[in-house]
N, C-alpha and C positions, 0 to 999 in steps of 0.2 A: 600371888603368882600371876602372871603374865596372862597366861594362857587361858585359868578361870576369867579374871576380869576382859577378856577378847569376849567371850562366849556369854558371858552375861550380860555384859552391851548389848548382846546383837550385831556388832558390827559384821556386814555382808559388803564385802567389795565386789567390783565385779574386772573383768578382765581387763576392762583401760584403763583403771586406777591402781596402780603397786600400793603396799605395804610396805612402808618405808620405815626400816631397821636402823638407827643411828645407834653406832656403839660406842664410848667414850673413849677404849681404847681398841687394842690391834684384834680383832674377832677372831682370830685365831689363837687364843687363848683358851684354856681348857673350861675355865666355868663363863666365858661369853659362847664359846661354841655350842657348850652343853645348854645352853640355856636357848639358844637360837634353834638349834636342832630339837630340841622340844617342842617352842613354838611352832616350827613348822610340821613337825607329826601330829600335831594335834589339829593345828590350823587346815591339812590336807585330810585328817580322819572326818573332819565336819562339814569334807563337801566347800572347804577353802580353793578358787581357780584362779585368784589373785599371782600376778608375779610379783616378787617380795624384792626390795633391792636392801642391801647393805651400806651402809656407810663409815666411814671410820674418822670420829675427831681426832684421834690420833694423840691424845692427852698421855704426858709422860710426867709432869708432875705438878702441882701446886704451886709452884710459883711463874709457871705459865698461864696461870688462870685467865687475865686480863686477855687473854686473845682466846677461850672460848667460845665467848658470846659472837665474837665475827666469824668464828667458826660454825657456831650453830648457825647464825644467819645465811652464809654462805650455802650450808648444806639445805635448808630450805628452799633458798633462793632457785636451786636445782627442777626443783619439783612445784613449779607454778603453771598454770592452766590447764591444758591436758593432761598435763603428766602429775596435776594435783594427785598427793597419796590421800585413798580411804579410811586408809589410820596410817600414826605413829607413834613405832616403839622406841623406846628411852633405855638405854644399856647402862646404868653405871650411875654413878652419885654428880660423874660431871657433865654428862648431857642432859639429866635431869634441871640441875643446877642453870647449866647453860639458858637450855630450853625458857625454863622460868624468870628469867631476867630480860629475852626478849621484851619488846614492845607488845599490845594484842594484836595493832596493825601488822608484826611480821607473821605472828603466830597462827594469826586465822583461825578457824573453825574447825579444823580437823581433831576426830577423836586423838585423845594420847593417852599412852600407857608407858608406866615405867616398870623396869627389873632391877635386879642388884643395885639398890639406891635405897637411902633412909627414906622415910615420910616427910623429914625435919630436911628444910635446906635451907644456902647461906642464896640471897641474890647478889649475882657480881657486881661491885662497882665499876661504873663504866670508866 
C-alpha cells in the first residue's frame, strides 16, 4: 500500500515542494478517492506539512493508450524547478504504465510510488 511504502522511505517533504498525486482516471471515483483520502490521513497523522496537488490523466480506455505517455510528460512538465514534487504518487495501472515508458531524462530523481496497479507492466510503444 501506498502509505506503508511513503513511511518506510522516509520521505519528508517540506512546504515548497507538493506531493504530486497523478491518478489515471477521474479521482473522484470511489476507490481513487478512498485511496487518496487514506493517503492523506496518514500522510497528515505523521506530521506530513506538504501541499499535495492532484492530477488527472483522464484515461478512459485502452485503446487511447498511445497518448498516455504525452500525457504523463505533460503532467510532469508542470512541476519543474520550484514547484519540483518531493514525491510522486501513481494511481492506476495506466500512470504507472505511463510513467515507466518515460525517458530517465523526463523522469528525474523524484521518489515514486504506485496504488491500484499490478507489479507487472506493459511499456508503451511510442
Amino acid at each position: 500500500m501506498v502509505i506503508s511504502l511513503l513511511f518506510t522511505c522516509q520521505v519528508h517533504a517540506d512546504e515548497n515542494n507538493p506531493i504530486l498525486i497523478i491518478s489515471s482516471y477521474n479521482p473522484d471515483t470511489r476507490n481513487t478517492t478512498q485511496n487518496i483520502s487514506e493517503f492523506m490521513e496518514e500522510y497528515k497523522k505523521h506530521g506530513g506539512n506538504s501541499p499535495v496537488v492532484i492530477e488527472n490523466m483522464n484515461c478512459k480506455s485502452f485503446s487511447e493508450s498511445p497518448l498516455w505517455e504525452r500525457r504523463m510528460a505533460e503532467l510532469l512538465a508542470k512541476y519543474q524547478g520550484d514547484k519540483s514534487p518531493a514525491l510522486i504518487v501513481l494511481i492506476g495501472q495506466e500512470a504507472w504504465a505511463a510513467y515507466l515508458s518515460l525517458p530517465d531524462s523526463i523522469r528525474g530523481n523524484t521518489p515514486v510510488v504506485s496504488a491500484l496497479s499490478s507489479r507487472n507492466a506493459i511499456l508503451l510503444p511510442g
